[in-house]
ZAKOL-722312 format. One record per residue (C-alpha): x, y, z. Coordinates in pm, whole numbers, plus 32768, in hexadecimal, padded with zeros to 4 digits. Example, Ala and Ser with C-alpha at 12.3 -4.5 7.8 and 13.67 -1.06 7.14 Angstrom:
84CE7E3E830C 85577F9682CA 
//
This chain:
5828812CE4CB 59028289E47D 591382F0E30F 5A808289E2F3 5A418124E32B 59288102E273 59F9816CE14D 5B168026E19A 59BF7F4BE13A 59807F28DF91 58117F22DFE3 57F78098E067 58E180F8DF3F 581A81BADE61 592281DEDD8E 5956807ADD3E 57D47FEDDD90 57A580DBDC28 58D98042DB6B 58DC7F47DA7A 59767E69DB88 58167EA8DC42 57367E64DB7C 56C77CF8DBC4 567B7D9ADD1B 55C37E84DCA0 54CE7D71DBD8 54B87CBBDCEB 543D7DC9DDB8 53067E3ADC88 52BF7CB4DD18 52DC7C8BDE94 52687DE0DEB0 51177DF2DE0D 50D57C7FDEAD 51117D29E000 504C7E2DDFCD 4EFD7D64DEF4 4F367C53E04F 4F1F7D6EE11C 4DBF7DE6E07E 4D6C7C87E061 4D2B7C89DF09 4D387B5CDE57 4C5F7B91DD34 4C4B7C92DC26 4B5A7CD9DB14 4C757D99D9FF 4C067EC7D919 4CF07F2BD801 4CAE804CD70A 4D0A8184D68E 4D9B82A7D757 4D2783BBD65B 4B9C8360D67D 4AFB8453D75B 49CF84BED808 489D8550D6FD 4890868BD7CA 49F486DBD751 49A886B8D5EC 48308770D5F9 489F88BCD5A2 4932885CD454 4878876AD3A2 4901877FD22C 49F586B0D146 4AEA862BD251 4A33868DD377 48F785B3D315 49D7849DD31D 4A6784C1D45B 491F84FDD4DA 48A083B0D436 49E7830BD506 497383ADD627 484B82C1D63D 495781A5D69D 49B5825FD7A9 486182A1D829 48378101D819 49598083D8B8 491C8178D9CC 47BD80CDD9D7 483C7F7DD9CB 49387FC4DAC2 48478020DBB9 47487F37DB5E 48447E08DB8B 48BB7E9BDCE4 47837EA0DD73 47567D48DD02 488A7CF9DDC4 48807D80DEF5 471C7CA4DF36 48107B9ADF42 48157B13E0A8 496A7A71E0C8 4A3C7B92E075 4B867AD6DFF6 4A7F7A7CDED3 4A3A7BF3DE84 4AA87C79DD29 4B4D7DB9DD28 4B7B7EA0DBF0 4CC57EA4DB61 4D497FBADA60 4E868047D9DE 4E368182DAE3 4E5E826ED9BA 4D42837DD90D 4C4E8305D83C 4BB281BCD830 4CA78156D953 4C128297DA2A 4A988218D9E7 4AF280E3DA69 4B608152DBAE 4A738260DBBF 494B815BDB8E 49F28081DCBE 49F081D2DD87 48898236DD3A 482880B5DDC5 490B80FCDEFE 49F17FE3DE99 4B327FB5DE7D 4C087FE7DD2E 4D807F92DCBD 4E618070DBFB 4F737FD2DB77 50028123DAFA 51588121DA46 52578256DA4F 526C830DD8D7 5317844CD889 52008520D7FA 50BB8489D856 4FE7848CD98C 4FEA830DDA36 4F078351DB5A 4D8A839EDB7D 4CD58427DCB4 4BEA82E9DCD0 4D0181F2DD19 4CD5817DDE94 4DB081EADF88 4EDE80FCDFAF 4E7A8056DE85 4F39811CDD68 50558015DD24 513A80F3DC36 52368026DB4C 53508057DA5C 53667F11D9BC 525F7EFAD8D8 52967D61D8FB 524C7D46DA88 51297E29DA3F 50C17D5ED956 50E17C3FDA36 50117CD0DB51 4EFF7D53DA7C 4EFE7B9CDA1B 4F3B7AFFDB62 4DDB7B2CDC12 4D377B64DAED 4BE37AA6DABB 4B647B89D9E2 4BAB7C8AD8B7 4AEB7D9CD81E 4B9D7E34D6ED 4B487F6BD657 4B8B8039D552 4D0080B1D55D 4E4E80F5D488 4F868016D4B2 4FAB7FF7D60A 4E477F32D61D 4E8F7E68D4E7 4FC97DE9D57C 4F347D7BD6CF 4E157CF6D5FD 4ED47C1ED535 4FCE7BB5D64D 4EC37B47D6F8 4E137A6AD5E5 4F5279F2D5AF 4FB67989D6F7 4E7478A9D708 4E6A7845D59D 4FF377A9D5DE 4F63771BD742 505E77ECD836 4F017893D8C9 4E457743D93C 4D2C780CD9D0 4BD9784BD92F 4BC17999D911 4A857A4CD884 4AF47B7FD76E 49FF7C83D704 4A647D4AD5E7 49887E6ED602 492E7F31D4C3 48947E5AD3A8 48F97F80D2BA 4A587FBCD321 4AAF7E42D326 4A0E7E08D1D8 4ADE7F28D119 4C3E7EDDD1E4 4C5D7D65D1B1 4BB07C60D0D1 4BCA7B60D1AC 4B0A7A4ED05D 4C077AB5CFC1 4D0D7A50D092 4C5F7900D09B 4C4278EACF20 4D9C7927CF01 4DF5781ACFF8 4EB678FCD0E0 4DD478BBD1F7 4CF27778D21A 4B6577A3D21E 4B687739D392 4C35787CD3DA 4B207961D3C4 4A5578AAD508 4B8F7949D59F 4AD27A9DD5C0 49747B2BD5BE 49157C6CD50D 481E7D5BD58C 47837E68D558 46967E9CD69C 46F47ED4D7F6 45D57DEED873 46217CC7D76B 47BD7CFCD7ED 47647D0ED96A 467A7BCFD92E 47837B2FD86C 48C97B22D983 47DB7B1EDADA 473879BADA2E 4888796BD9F6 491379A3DB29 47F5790EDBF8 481E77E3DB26 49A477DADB26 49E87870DC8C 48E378B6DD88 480E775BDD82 479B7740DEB7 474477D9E000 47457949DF61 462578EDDE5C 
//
């Protein structure tokens, strides 16, 4: 088709397609698109880590190890874990004979606990997700992202909605406002019933979770009801977390031939 008639058709209009006009076109296509491409992988299954962009590796951090610097070492450890997990949970995975069954890591594609994810899924030789999302100053892709499988997004809503719709797990990790709003979204979503699935959540970091929210208290209060906190499971161990979702999802999704 020559240039000039593509430009008689809205839809090669690049012009318009990034108008106000265009932009139910351009939701729909942070939809149809990342379906395409997940059907394409055949990935139907995703085990979702959320957490903190600003945690890095230990060896970053071992030069300087006073005031500030001991902290972010101390963070570092989370890294260190989820890349652990990661990997350990992979492996689990890809044993999985049938694979439309397989569980692939998920993360927001970014640095931090996002990169240990996919790094862990890399070290395994699996598969991993990015569901990155364009920002002005930050970096939104890591090297351990798959190829073909970095899914970038501008509307943090459909990201949100793909990092939820083959979910069957969560692991939640120390992070700033970006992982307390997908947290809560989340427990939300199930608590009100619009998420029907049963979905196993780990919060990971006994410490973290304790000093961030009081969850009793929210129950004293009456905000949230008593049976709201079987909504989640905190954990501090990689071995207790990775026990915790692959008896879940045995029990939930893979009865039968695979077990």
């Amino acid at each position: 088709m020559s240039e000039s008639k593509q430009k008689d058709r809205f839809y090669y209009d690049t012009e318009f397609l990034s108008s106000p006009e265009g932009r139910s076109i351009r939701i729909l296509s942070e939809y149809y698109g990342p379906k395409r491409k997940l059907k394409k992988h055949k990935i139907e299954n995703t085990i979702v880590f959320f957490g903190s962009a600003r945690i890095s590796p230990k060896s970053e951090h071992e030069s300087n190890s006073k005031n500030s610097e001991q902290k972010k070492l101390n963070m570092s450890q989370y890294y260190l874990d989820a890349q652990s997990l990661s990997k350990k949970l992979t492996e689990w995975s890809i044993k999985i004979k049938d694979p439309k069954k397989r569980h692939i890591i998920c993360s927001g594609g970014g640095p931090g606990i996002m990169e240990a994810a996919n790094r862990g899924a890399a070290e395994a030789d699996g598969q991993s997700i990015g569901l990155t999302i364009s920002l002005p100053y930050e970096v939104t892709k890591n090297e351990f992202i798959s190829e073909d499988l970095n899914l970038k997004f501008h509307y943090f809503f459909m990201r949100k909605f793909w990092f939820l719709y083959s979910a069957k797990a969560f692991v939640v990790w120390p992070g700033g406002f970006g992982t307390l709003d997908e947290l809560m979204e989340l427990l939300t979503l199930i608590q009100t019933r619009k998420i029907k699935k049963r979905l196993p959540i780990v919060l990971y970091g006994k410490d973290y979770w304790k000093n961030v929210i009081n969850w009793n208290y929210l129950v004293d209060i009456g905000t949230i009801s008593k049976e709201d906190l079987k909504l989640f499971y905190i954990s501090d161990e990689i071995n207790d977390s990775y026990t915790f979702i692959t008896s879940f999802l045995k029990k939930q999704e893979l009865e039968g031939p695979n077990f």
